[in-house]
C-alpha positions as CSV (number, residue, x, y, z in Angstrom):
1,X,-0.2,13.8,-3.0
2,X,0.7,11.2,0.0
3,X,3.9,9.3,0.0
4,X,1.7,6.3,0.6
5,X,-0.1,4.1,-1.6
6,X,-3.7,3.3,-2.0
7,X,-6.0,2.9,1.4
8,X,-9.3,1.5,1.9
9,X,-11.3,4.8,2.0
10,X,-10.2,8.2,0.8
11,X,-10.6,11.7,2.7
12,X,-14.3,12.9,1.5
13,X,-15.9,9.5,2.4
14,X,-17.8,10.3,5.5
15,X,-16.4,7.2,7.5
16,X,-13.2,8.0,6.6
17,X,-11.1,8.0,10.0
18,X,-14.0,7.8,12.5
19,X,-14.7,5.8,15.8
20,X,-11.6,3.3,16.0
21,X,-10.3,3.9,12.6
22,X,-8.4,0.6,11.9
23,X,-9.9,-0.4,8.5
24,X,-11.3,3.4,7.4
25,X,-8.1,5.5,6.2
26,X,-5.0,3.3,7.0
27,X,-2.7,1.9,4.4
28,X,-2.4,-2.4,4.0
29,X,-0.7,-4.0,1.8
30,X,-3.1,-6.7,1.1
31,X,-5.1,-4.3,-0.5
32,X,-2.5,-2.8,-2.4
33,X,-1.3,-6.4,-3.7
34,X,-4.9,-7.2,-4.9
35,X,-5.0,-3.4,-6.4
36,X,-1.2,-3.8,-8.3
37,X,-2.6,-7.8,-9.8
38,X,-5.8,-6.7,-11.1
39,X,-3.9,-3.5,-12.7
40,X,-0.8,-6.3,-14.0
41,X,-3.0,-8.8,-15.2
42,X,-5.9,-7.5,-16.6
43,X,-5.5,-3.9,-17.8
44,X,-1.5,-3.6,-18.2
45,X,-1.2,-5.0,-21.3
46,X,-4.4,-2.9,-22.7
47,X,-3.8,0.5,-21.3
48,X,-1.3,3.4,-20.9
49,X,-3.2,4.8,-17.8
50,X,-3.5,1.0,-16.3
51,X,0.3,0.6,-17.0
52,X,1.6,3.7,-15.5
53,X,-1.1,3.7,-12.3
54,X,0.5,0.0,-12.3
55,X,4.5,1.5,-11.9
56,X,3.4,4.9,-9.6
57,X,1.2,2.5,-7.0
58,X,4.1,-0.4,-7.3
59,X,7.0,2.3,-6.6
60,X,5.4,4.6,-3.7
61,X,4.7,1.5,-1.8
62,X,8.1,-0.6,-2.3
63,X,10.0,2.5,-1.7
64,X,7.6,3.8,1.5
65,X,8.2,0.2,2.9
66,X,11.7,1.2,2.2
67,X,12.2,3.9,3.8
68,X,10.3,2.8,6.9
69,X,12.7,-0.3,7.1
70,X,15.8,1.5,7.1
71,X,14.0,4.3,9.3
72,X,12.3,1.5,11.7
73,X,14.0,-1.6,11.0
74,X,10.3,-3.1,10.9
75,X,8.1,-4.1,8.5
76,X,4.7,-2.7,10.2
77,X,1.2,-4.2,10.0
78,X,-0.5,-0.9,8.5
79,X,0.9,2.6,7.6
80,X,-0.5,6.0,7.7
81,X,-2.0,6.9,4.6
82,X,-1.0,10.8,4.5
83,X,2.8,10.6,6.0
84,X,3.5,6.4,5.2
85,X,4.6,6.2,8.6
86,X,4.7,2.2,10.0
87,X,1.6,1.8,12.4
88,X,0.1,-0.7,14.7
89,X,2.2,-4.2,15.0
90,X,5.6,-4.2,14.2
91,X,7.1,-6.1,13.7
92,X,4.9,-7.9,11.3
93,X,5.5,-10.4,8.3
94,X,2.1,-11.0,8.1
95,X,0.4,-9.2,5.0
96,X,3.5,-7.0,4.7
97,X,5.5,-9.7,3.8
98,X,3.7,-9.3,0.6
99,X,6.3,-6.5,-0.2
100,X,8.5,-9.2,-1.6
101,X,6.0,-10.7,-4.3
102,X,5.1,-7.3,-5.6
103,X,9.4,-6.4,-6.0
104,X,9.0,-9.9,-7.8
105,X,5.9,-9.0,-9.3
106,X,4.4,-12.4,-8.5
107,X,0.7,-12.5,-8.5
């Protein structure tokens, strides 16, 4: 299991981490926002599985972004999507930022 949250594209797709690799395997939190409000406000209140997909995905990434801030001292523009290392820009409120409406849970 990864210590990161959800990525754009998962191992077996056959794009996954070719040619310059930006959007094809990376971890953003845009994406993870947009995953966490669909799972809050539309299936949380109807589903188990929805609720506790909800809590794992909202955890991993508040405490990844954690652990890379107190690592770091950054909030990155991407992270790896096996080890949640910070990538790329740094440091970056840009998307990341996002981090504090999902601890809020504000969508």
């Amino acid at each position: 299991r990864s210590r990161a949250p959800l990525s754009p594209l998962s191992g077996p797709d056959p794009i996954y981490g070719t040619q310059e690799d930006y959007w094809r395997g990376k971890v953003w939190i845009n994406m993870n926002y947009l995953a966490l409000q669909a799972l809050h406000k539309q299936y949380g209140g109807e589903s188990a599985a929805a609720r506790a997909l909800y809590h794992t995905l909202r955890a991993t990434l508040v405490s990844n972004m954690l652990t890379q801030w107190l690592s770091k001292g950054f909030l990155f523009e991407q992270y790896h999507d096996k080890t949640g290392h910070g990538l790329k820009h740094k440091p970056f409120a840009g998307w990341s930022a996002l981090i504090l409406l999902i601890m809020a849970e504000k969508y």
